[in-house]
C-alpha positions, 0 to 999 in steps of 0.5 A: 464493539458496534455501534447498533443504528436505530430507526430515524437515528442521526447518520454514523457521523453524527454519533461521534464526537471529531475528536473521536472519528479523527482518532479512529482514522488516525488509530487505522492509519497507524495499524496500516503503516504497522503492517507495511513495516510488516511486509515491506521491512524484510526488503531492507534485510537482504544486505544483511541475509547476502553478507552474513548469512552467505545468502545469494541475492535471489535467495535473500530476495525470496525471504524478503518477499515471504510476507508479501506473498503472505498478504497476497494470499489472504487479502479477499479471505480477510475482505469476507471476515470484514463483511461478516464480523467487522473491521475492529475483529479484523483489525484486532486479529490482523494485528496479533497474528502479525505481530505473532508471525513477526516474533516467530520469525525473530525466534527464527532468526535468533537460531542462526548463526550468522558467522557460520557456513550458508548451510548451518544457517539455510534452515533458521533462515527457511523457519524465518521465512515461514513466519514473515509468511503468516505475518504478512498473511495476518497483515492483509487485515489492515489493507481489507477493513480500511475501507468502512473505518472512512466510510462508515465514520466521514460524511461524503464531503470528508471522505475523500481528505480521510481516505487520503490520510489513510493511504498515508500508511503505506510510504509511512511504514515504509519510510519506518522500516527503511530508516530502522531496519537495515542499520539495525540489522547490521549492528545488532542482527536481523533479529533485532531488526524484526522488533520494529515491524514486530512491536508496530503491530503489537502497539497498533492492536493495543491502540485500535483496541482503544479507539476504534469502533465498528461503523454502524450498518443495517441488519442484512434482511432491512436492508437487501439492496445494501446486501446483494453482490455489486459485481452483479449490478454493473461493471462500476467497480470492475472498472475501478479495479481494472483502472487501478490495476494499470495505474499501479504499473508506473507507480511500482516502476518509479519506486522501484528502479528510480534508486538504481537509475539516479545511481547507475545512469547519472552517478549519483551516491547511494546515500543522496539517492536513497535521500531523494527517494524518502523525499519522494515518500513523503511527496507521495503521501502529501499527493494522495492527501492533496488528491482527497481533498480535491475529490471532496471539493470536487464532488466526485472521486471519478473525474480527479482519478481520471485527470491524474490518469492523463497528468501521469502518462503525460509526466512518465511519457516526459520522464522518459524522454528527458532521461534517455537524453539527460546524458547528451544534454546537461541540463536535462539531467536536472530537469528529469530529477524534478520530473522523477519527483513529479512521478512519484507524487502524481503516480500515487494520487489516485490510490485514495480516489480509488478506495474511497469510491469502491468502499462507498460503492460496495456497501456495508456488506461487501466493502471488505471483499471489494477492498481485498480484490482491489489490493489483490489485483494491485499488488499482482501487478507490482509483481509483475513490475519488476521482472518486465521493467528489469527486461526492458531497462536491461535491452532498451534503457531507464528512458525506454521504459519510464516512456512505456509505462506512461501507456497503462495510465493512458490506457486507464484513462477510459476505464474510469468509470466517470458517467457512472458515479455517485457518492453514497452517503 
């Protein structure tokens, strides 16, 4: 369902009702955080996979980075189904095909036997996987046709507050999955535990079905400039992907290894660390809102992106410092506690900045593609976090590293592409 513009009609804003245009956000956010249930759930399965299934740590990881795997094969393949036939069809069939995936992977599940030998149950676990695979592909959906659901339905002015709201979806599935999955699994088997995930997507494609609507665009041949290749006109938004690309690094290395170094360096328990590290979700999504507004007041998405740049390496540079000395000096362990916190909340910030300004940058046309590079590019960098940040944590310390990685978002900070923006209405 489209909503076809028409010669000197009101902007795609005015054409709505608020009501509608907020639930159409809201409905787009809930299929977002849908799917990172989607990919990220499996993570909470791996006690599960190693205990009961006899699964070493490495091979229950690889099961639970299929999906994730899925998504980062995908993401610019879904980008040109958005360009070509719309975010509601992307979203539609995204949703489906994962919650598809996520029910082959439960029949999977359902053909093992958890009590039996590591053998016997390899090969339901490998089907499993297969289908966490094609349902985290189809969840690559959500992540490439958020960028014209804000854009398409916000005026400049708001933009920024709603793709704040949107980048909400990710800690929100995460949090979903981590209070849902691993008590699932343990009392009832992993299979009972791919129904969250699994039943997220399927309600989520039953509500977008609902709400949502395609933003109006012009036809391609009235509109050539908003059709021609953006890469090709300048370096505006290669900037853009390079910046967050280095500003992912710290952000995946606090999310990461925060847990292990609260309960391997200062003693705390798993269940008080784990606490702390949802408090930090939640400060995240809080952050990235908070950062939206400010690019809306502001009146530009450049210049807060590239101050949170210099406020990250400068709190990961005092991370660092304070938890390589927290063990000499007492009260130094609370102070890098609060500055973990700290991290977690501004190391997120810029993530709605970022997409906000590629999806009005790139265009009714290319907005879908736009958005699959930058996640693609992203997420190949959360890869690469933690076997580095692993080495470097196991040879020099959890200070040594978190001092480290304030490099990349210092290095992001003349990457910001500040002298070149502009907010396309």
């Amino acid at each position: 369902m489209a909503v076809t513009p028409t010669p000197d009609a009101p902007p795609a804003w005015q054409r709505v009702s608020a009501g509608r245009r907020w639930a159409m956000l809201a409905s787009s956010t809930a299929a977002q955080a849908a799917s990172a249930a989607m990919v990220t759930g499996p993570a909470f399965l791996i006690p599960q996979l190693h205990t009961a299934y006899g699964m070493s740590l490495g091979e229950a990881g690889l099961v639970a980075s299929a999906p994730l795997l899925g998504m980062m094969l995908t993401l610019i393949a879904w980008g040109v189904v958005v360009d070509h036939r719309g975010e509601r069809f992307s979203l539609l069939v995204g949703l489906v095909a994962a919650a598809v995936g996520g029910g082959l992977a439960i029949a999977g599940a359902a053909t093992g036997d958890p009590g039996g030998s590591a053998d016997a149950a390899r090969g339901p676990v490998v089907a499993m996987a297969l289908a966490l695979v094609l349902a985290g592909a189809a969840s690559g959906a959500t992540n490439s046709a958020s960028g014209r659901v804000v854009v398409g339905w916000f005026p400049p002015e708001r933009r920024g507050l709603a793709m704040g709201i949107r980048q909400t979806a990710q800690p929100l599935g995460v949090g979903l999955a981590a209070a849902t999955m691993a008590v699932l699994a343990e009392r009832a088997g992993i299979g009972a535990a791919l129904w969250v995930p699994t039943a997220a997507c399927a309600l989520a494609a039953v509500v977008v079905a609902a709400v949502v609507l395609d933003p109006p665009r012009p036809q391609r041949h009235e509109a050539p400039a908003h059709a021609a290749n953006p890469y090709r006109q300048d370096r505006f938004l290669a900037r853009i992907h390079g910046a967050s690309v280095l500003l992912v690094g710290p952000q995946f290395l606090v999310w990461t290894f925060g847990l292990t170094w609260l309960i391997d360096d200062l003693g705390w328990s798993a269940a008080a660390a784990g606490l702390l590290m949802l408090g930090t979700q939640l400060v995240g999504a809080g952050a990235r809102i908070g950062a939206g507004w400010w690019s809306d007041v502001a009146g530009s998405r450049m210049r807060p992106m590239r101050q949170v740049a210099v406020l990250a390496a400068v709190t990961m540079l005092a991370l660092g410092a304070a938890a390589a000395a927290s063990g000499s000096v007492a009260w130094l362990t609370g102070a890098a506690v609060l500055l973990l916190v700290a991290a977690s909340a501004i190391t997120v910030a810029d993530n709605g900045l970022a997409f906000t300004a590629v999806a009005e940058r790139a265009g009714p046309f290319w907005s879908g593609r736009a958005m699959g590079m930058q996640n693609t590019a992203q997420h190949l960098m959360a890869a690469a976090v933690p076997p580095v940040a692993g080495l470097t944590i196991t040879h020099l310390g959890y200070g040594a590293a978190f001092a480290i990685a304030a490099a990349l978002p210092l290095a992001a900070v003349p990457l910001v592409p500040v002298a070149h923006e502009r907010l396309i209405s």
